[in-house]
MARDO-559183 format. One record per residue: x, y, z of N, C-alpha, C in turn; residue number from 1. Coordinates in nm, 2 decimals. Layout:
BEGIN
<atom <X Y Z> <X Y Z> <X Y Z> NUM>
...
END
This chain:
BEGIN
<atom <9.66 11.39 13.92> <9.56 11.48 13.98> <9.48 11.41 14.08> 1>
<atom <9.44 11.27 14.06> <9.40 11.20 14.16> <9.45 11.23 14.30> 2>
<atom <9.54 11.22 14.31> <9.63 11.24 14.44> <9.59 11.34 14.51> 3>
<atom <9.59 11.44 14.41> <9.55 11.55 14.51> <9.41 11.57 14.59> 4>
<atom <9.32 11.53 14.49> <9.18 11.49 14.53> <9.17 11.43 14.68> 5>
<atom <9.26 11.31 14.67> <9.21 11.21 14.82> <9.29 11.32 14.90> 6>
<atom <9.44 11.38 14.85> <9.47 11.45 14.99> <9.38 11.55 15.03> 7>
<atom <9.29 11.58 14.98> <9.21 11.70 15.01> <9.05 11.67 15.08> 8>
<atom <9.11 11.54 15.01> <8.97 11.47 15.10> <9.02 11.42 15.27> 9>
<atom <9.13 11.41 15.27> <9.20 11.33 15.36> <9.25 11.46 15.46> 10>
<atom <9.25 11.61 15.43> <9.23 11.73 15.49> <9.08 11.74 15.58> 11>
<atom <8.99 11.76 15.47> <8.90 11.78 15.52> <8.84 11.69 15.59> 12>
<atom <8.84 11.52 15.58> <8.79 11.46 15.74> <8.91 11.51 15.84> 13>
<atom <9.00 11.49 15.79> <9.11 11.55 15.99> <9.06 11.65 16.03> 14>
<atom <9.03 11.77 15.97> <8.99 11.91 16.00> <8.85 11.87 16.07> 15>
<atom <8.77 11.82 16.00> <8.62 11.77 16.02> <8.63 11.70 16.16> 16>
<atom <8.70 11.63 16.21> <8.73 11.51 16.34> <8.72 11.64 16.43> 17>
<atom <8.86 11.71 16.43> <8.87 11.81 16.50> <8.79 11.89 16.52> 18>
<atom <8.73 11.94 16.43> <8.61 12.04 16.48> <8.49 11.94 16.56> 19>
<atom <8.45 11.83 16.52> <8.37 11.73 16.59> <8.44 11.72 16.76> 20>
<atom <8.55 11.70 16.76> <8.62 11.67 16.93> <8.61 11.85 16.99> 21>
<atom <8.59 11.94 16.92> <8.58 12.06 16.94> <8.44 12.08 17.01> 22>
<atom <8.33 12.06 16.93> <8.24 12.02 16.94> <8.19 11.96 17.07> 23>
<atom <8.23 11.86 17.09> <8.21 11.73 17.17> <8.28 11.77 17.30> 24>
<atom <8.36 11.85 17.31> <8.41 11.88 17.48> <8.34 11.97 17.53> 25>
<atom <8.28 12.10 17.41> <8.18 12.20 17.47> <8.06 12.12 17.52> 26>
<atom <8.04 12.04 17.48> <7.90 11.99 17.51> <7.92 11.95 17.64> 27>
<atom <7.97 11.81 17.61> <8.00 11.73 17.79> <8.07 11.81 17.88> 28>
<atom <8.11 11.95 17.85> <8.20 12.04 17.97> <8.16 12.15 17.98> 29>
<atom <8.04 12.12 18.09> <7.99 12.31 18.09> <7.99 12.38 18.13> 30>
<atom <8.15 12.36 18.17> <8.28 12.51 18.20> <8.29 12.54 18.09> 31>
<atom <8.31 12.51 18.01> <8.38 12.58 17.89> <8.25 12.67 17.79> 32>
<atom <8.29 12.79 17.83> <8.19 12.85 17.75> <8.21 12.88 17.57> 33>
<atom <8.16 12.95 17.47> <8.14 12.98 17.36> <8.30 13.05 17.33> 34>
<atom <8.26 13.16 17.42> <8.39 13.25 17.41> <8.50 13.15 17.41> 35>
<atom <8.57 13.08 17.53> <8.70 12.98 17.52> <8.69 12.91 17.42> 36>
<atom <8.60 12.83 17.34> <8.63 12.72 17.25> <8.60 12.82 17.09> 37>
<atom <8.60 12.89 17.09> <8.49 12.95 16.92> <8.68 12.95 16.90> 38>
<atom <8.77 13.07 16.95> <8.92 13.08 16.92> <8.95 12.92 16.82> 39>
<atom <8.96 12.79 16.91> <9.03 12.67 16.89> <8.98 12.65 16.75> 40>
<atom <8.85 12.65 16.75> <8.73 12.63 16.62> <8.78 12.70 16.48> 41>
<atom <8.78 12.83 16.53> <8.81 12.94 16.41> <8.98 12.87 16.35> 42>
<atom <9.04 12.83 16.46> <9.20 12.80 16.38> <9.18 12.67 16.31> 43>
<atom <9.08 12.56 16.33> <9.04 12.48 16.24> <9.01 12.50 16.18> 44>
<atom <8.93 12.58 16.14> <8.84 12.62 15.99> <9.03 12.68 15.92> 45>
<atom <9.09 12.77 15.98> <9.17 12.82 15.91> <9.28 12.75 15.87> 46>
<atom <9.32 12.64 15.94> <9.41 12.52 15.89> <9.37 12.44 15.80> 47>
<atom <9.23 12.40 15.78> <9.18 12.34 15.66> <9.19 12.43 15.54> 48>
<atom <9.12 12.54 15.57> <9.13 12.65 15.45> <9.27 12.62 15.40> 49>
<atom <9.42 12.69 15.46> <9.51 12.70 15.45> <9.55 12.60 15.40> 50>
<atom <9.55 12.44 15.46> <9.60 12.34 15.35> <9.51 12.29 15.24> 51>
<atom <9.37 12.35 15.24> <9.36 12.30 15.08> <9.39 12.40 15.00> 52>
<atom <9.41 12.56 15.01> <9.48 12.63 14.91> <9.59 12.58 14.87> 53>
<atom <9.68 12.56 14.97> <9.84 12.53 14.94> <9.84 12.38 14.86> 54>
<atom <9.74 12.32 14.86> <9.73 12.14 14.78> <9.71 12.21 14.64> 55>
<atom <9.62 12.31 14.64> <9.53 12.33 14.49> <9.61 12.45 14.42> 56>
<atom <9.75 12.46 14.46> <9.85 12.61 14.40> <9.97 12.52 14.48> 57>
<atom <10.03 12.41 14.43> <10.16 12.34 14.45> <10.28 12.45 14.43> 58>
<atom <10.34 12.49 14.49> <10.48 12.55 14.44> <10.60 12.45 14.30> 59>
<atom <10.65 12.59 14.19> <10.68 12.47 14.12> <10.83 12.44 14.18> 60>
<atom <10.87 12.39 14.12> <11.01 12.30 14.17> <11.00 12.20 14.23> 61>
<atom <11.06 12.16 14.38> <11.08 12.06 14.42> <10.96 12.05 14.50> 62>
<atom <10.85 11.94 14.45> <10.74 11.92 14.51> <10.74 11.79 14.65> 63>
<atom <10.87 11.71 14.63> <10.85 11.65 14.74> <10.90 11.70 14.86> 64>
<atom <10.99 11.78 14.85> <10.97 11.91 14.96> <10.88 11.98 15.01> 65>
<atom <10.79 12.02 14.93> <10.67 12.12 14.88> <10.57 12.03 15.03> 66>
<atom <10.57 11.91 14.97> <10.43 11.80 15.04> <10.48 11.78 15.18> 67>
<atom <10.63 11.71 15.21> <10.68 11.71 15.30> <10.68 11.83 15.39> 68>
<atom <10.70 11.98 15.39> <10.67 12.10 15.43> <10.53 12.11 15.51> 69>
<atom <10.43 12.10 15.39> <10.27 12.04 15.40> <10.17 12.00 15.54> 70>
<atom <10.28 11.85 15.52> <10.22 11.71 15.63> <10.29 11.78 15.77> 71>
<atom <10.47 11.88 15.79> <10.48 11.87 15.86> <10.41 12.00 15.95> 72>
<atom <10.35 12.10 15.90> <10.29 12.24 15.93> <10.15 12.17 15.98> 73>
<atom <10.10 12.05 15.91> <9.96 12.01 15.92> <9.99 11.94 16.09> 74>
<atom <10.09 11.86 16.06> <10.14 11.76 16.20> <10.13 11.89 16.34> 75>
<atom <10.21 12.01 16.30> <10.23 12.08 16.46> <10.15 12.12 16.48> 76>
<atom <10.02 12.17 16.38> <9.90 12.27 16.40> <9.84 12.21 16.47> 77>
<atom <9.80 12.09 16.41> <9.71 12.02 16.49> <9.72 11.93 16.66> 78>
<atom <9.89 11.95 16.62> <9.91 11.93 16.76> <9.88 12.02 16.89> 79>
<atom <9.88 12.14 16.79> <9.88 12.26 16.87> <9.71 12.27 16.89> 80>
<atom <9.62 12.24 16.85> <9.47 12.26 16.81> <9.46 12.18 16.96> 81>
<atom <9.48 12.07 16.95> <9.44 11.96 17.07> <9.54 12.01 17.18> 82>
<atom <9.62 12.08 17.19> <9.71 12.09 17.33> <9.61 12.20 17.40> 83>
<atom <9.56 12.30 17.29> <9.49 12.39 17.36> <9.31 12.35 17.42> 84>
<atom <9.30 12.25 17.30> <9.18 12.18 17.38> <9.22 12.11 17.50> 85>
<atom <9.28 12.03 17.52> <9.32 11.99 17.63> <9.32 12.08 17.74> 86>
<atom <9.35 12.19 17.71> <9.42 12.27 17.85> <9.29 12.37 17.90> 87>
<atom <9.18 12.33 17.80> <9.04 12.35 17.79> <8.99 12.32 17.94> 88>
<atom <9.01 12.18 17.96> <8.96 12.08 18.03> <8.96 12.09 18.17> 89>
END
């Protein structure tokens, strides 16, 4: 059960960073209004949401599939989070 704890801790700072770089570009860029950046924001709130439900309700069977699935949904979202911040700029 440990485990799951840090991954969930280890969710919520990445989530947490990203909303802070979210944060941090509206400020020093003030092109970018409320409207363009709230979208990017709202899908971080809902990617954290989304992977601590799925940490705290494991599917049963094969769980190192399960995790592996996880890291890899967490890897593109967020890739996807920053490509749209980027294209912010």
């Amino acid at each position: 059960m440990a485990k799951r704890r840090i991954l969930k801790k280890t969710i919520n700072t990445c989530c947490s960073e990203m909303f802070a770089d979210c944060v941090a570009v509206q400020l020093f860029d003030k092109n970018i209004t409320r409207e363009k950046i709230d979208p990017i924001m709202m899908r971080v709130l809902d990617l954290q949401l989304d992977l601590l439900k799925r940490v705290s309700h494991v599917e049963p069977g094969n769980t190192r599939l399960f995790f592996k699935k996880l890291e890899e949904d967490f890897s593109r979202e967020s890739e996807e989070i920053y490509k749209a911040l980027a294209a912010l700029s």
